[in-house]
DOMARSE-657728 format. One record per residue (C-alpha): residue number from 1; x negated, y, z. Coordinates in nm, 4 decimals. Layout:
BEGIN
NUM:X:Y:Z
...
This chain:
BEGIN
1:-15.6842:-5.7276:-0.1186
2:-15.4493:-5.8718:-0.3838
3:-15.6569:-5.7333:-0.6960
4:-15.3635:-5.8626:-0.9665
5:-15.1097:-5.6284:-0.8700
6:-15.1333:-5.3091:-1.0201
7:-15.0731:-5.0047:-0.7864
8:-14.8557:-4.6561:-0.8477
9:-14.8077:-4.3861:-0.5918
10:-14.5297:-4.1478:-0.5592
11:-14.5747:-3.8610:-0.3818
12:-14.2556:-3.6348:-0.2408
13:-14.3290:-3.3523:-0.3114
14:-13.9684:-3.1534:-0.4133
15:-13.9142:-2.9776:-0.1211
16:-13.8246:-2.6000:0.0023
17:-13.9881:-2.5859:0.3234
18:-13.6996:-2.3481:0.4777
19:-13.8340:-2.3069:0.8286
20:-14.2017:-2.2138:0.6868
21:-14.0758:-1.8409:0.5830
22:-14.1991:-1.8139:0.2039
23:-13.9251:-1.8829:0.0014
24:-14.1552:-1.8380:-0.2907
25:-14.3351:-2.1258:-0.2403
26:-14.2653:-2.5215:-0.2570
27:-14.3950:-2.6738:0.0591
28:-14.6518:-2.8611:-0.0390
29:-14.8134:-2.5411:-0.1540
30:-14.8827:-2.3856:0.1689
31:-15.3188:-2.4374:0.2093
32:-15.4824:-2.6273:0.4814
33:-15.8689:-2.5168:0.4806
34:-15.8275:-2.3179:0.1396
35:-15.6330:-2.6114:-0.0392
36:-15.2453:-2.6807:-0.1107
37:-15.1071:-2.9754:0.1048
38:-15.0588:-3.1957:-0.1842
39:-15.4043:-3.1759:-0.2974
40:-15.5236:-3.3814:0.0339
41:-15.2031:-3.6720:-0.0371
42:-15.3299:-3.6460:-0.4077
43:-15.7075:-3.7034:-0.3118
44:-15.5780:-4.0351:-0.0518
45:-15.3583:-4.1623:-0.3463
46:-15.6143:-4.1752:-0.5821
47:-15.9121:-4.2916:-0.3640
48:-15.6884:-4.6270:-0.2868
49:-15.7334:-4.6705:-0.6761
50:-15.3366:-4.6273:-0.8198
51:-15.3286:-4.6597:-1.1511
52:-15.0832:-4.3993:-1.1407
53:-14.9911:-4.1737:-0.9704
54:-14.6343:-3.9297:-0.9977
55:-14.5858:-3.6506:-0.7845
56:-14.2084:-3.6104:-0.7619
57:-14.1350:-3.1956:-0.7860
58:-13.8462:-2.9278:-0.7531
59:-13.8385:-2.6581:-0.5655
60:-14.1080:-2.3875:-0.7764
61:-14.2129:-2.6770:-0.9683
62:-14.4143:-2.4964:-1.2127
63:-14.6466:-2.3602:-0.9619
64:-14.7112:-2.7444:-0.8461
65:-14.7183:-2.8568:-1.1542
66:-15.0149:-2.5938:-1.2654
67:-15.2380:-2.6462:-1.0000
68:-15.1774:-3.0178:-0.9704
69:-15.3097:-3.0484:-1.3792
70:-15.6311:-2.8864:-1.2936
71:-15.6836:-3.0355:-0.9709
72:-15.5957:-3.4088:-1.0395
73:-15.5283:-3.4366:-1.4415
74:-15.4565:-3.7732:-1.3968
75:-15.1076:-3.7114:-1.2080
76:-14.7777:-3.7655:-1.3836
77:-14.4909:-3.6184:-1.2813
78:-14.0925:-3.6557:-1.2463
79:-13.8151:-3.3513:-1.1769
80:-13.5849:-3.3943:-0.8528
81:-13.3505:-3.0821:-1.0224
82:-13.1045:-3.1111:-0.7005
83:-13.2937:-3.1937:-0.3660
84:-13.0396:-3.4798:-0.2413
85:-13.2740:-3.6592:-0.0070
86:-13.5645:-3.9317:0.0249
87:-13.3861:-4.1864:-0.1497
88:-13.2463:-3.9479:-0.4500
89:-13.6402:-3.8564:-0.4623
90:-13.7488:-4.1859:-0.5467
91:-13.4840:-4.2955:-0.7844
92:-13.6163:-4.0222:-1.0140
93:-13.9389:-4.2146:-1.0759
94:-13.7402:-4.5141:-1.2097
95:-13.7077:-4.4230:-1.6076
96:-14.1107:-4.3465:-1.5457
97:-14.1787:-4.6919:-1.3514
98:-13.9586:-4.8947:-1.6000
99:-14.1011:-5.2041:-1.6873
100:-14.3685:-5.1688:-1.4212
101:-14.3880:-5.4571:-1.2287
102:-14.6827:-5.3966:-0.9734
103:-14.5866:-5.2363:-0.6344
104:-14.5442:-4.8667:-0.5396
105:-14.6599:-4.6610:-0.2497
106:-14.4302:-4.3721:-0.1328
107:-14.6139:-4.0923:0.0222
108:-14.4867:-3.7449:0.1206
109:-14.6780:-3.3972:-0.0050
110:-14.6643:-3.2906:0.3330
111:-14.8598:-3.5235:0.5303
112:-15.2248:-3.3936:0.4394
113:-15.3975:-3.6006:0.7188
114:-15.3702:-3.9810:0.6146
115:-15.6937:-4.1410:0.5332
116:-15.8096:-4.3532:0.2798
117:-15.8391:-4.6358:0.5900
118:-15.5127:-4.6473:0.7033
119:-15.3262:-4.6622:0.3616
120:-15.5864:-4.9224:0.2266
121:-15.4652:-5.1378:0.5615
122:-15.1013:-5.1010:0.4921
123:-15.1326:-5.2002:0.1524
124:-15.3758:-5.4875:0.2333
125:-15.1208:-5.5803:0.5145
126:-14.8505:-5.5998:0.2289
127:-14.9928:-5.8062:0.0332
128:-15.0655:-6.0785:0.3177
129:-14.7537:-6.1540:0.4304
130:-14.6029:-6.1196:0.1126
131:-14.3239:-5.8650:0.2251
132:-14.0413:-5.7052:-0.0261
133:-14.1236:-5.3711:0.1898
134:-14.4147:-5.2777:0.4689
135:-14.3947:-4.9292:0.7085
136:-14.7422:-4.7788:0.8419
137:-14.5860:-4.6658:1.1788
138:-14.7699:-4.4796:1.4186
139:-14.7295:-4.5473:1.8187
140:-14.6483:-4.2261:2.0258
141:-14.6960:-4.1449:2.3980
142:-14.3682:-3.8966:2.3401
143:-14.1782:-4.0789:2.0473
144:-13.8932:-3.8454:2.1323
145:-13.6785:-3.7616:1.7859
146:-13.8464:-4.0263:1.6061
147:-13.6922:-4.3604:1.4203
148:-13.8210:-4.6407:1.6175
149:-13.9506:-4.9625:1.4758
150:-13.7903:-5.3037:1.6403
151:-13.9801:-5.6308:1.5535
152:-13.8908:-6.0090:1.5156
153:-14.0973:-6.2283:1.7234
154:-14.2852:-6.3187:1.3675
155:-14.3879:-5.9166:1.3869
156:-14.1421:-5.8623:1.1125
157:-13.9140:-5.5154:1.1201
158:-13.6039:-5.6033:1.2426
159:-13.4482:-5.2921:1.2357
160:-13.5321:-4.9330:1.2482
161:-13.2857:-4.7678:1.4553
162:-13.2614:-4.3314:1.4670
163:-13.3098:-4.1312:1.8056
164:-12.9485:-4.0804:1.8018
165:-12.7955:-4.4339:1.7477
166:-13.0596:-4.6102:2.0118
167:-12.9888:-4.7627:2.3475
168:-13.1823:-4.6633:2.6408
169:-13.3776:-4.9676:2.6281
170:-13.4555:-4.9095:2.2236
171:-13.5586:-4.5702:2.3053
172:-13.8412:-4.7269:2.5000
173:-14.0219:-4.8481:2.2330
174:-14.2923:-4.6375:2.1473
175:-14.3587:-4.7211:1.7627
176:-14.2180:-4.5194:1.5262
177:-14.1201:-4.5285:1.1707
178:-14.3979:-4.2749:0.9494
179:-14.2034:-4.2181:0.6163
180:-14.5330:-4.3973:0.4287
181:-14.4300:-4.6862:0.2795
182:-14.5502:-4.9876:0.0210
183:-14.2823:-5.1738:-0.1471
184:-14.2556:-5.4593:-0.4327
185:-14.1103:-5.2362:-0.7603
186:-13.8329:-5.4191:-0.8490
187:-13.6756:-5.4815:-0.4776
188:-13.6918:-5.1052:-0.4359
189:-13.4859:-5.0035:-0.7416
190:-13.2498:-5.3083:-0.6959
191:-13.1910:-5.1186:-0.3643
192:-13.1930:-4.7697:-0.4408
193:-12.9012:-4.8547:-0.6840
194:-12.7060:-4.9679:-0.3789
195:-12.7862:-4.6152:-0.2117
196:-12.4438:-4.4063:-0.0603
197:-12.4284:-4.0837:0.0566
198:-12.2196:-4.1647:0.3835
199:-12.3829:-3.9283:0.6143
200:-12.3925:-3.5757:0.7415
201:-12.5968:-3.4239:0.4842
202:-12.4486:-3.5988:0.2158
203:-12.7777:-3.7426:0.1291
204:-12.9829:-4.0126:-0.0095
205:-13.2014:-4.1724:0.2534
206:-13.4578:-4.3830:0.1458
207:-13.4875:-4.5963:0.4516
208:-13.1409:-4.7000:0.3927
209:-13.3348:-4.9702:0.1065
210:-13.4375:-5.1210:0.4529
211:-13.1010:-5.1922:0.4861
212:-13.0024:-5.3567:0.1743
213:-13.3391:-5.5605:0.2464
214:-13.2041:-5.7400:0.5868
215:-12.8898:-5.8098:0.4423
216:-13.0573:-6.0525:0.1706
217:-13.3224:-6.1358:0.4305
218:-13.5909:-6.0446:0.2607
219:-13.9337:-5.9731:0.4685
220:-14.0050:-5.6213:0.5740
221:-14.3839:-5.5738:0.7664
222:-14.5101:-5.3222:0.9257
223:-14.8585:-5.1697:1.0328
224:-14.9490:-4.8835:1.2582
225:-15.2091:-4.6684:1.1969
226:-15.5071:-4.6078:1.4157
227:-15.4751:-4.2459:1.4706
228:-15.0932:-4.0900:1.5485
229:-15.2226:-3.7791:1.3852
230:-15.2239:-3.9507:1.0366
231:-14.8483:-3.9422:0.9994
232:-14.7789:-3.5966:1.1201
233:-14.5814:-3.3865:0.8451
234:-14.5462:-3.0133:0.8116
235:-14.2272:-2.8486:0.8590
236:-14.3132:-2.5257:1.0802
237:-14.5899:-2.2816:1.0089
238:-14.7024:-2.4225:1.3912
239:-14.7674:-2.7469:1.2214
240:-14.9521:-2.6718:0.9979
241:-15.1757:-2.4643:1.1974
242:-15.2373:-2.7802:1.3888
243:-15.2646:-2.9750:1.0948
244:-15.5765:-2.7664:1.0032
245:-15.7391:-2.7458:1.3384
246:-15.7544:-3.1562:1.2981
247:-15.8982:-3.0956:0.9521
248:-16.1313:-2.8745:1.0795
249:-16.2256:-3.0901:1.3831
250:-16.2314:-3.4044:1.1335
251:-16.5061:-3.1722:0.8877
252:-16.7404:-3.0918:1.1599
253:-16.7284:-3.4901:1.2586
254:-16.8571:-3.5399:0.9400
């Protein structure tokens, strides 16, 4: 590993969580084996040694923010006031991150089950072929819904293309894009300035800096990590009972 750079984290961690049925509680809030989700992203963020780390908050951001100083006191953090998307999420670390010129890793509050492992690889991975931007993907047997991941011969990303914009052919291809992400600091906010919200839900998305990338043919990589399970996110209260049975399968591995 590339021991020069220095290392920030942002984790996502704004968000309502509309179809999990508490409206009185962020997302990342809801406990997986008697802990909030975020703690889990929090623990993997700092175990990869960041020298920062800023959780991004919103929605009942005082309630994050108070368990998030006892539990990790090391965390910063940055307000997303309106929730306008991935890529609106990110530009809000950028008055925090000015001046830094190490790279950051984007991670979302609601993915409790990546490991140390695979985010160590992806950085790693970044750092050896000397990309502006690298994806940890995740292969799927059912990639059904998902943004798929086409290569270069090289291995680079060519392109990642949504569900609803791919050919039959493209909707083949099994690996699929994880929203976890390591990027060089001052490619991503030269791109996240050139962000527009021309889509349906008039948002920000934050692979859109992908994008801006190709056009000035800069390298994007891309990893996948060992176990599919690592990438899953919670957005139904079914989720995250199947988040914790893996946690609970993972504990009694141990």
């Amino acid at each position: 590993m590339n021991t020069h750079k220095s290392l920030a984290t942002v984790i996502m961690a704004a968000g309502k969580g509309t179809r999990m049925k508490d409206p009185s509680k962020a997302k990342v809030m809801y406990e997986v084996c008697g802990k909030p989700m975020i703690h889990y992203v929090l623990d993997v963020a700092f175990d990869i040694g960041s020298d920062r780390v800023i959780a991004i908050v919103g929605y009942q951001r005082d309630t994050v923010i108070e368990y998030v100083r006892k539990s990790h006191p090391r965390a910063e953090f940055v307000i997303q006031a309106e929730q306008l998307g991935t890529g609106h999420a990110v530009m809000q670390t950028k008055s925090a991150l000015d001046g830094f010129t190490g790279d950051v890793v984007v991670l979302s509050g609601d993915a409790p089950l990546l490991t140390k492992e695979s985010l160590q690889r992806l950085i790693d991975y970044h750092y050896k072929t000397n990309a502006v931007g690298t994806i940890l993907t995740a292969i799927l047997q059912d990639p059904t819904g998902y943004g798929r991941i086409l290569r270069n011969e090289d291995g680079s990303v060519k392109r990642i293309v949504e569900q609803k914009d791919a050919t039959e052919e493209e909707r083949k291809v099994q690996e699929i894009n994880s929203g976890i992400y390591v990027f060089q600091t001052p490619f991503l906010f030269e791109a996240l300035a050139t962000l527009k919200q021309n889509n349906v839900q008039n948002e920000y998305y934050l692979t859109d800096v992908f994008e801006y990338f190709w056009k000035k043919n800069l390298k994007v990589s891309a990893i996948h990590a060992d176990d599919e399970n690592e990438i899953l996110g919670v957005n139904t209260v079914e989720q995250l009972q199947l988040v914790q049975s893996i946690i609970i399968e993972r504990l009694s591995q141990n």
